[in-house]
C-alpha positions in Angstrom: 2.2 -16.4 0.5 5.2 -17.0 -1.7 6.3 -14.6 -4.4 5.4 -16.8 -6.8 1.7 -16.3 -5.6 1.3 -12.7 -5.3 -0.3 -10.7 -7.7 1.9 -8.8 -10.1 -0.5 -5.7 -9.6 -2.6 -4.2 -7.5 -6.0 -1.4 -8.1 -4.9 1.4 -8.4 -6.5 3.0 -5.6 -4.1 0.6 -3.9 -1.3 2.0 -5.7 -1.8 5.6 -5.0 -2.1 4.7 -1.4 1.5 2.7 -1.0 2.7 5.8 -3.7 1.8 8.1 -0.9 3.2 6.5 1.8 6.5 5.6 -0.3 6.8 10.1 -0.7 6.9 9.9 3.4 3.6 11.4 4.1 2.4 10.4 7.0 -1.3 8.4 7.4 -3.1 11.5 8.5 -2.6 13.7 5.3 -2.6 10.3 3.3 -6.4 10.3 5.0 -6.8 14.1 4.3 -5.4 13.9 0.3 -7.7 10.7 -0.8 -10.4 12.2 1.4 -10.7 9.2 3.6 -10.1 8.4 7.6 -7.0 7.6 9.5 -9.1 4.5 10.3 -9.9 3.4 6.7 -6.1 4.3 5.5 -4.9 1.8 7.6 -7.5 -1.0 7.1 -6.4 -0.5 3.7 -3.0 -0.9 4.3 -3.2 -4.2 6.4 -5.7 -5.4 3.6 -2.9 -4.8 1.2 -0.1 -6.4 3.4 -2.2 -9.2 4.0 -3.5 -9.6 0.0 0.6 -9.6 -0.4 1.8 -11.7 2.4 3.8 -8.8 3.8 3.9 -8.2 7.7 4.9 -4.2 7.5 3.3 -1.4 5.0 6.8 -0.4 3.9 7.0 -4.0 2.6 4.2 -3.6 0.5 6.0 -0.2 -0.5 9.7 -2.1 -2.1 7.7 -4.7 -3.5 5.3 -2.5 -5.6 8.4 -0.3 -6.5 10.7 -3.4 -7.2 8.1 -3.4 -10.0 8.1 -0.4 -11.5 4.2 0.1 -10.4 4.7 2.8 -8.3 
């Protein structure tokens, strides 16, 4: 996927998942704080890297902050 074709935002579930990542916590206490497993955390994350064409969660991370959404 381009830039030009990624979305400009993403749910904010979404957001508070790469916002977590981005303070350095690591997947098991992302799991514990939204109340979710390790397994679904990281579903989520390769769903999100894949919605934005990226092939690394930390990708997802400098986009989202590049613009301001996080």
């Amino acid at each position: 996927m381009t830039t030009a074709q990624r979305p400009d935002t993403l749910p904010r579930a979404d957001l508070e998942l790469l916002e977590l990542l981005a303070d350095g916590l690591p997947l098991d206490a992302i799991a514990r704080r939204l109340d979710l497993s390790e397994r679904t955390v990281r579903r989520r994350l390769r769903a999100i890297c894949d919605r934005l064409g990226f092939a690394a969660p930390i990708q997802a991370v400098v986009w989202a902050a590049r613009r301001g959404l996080l």
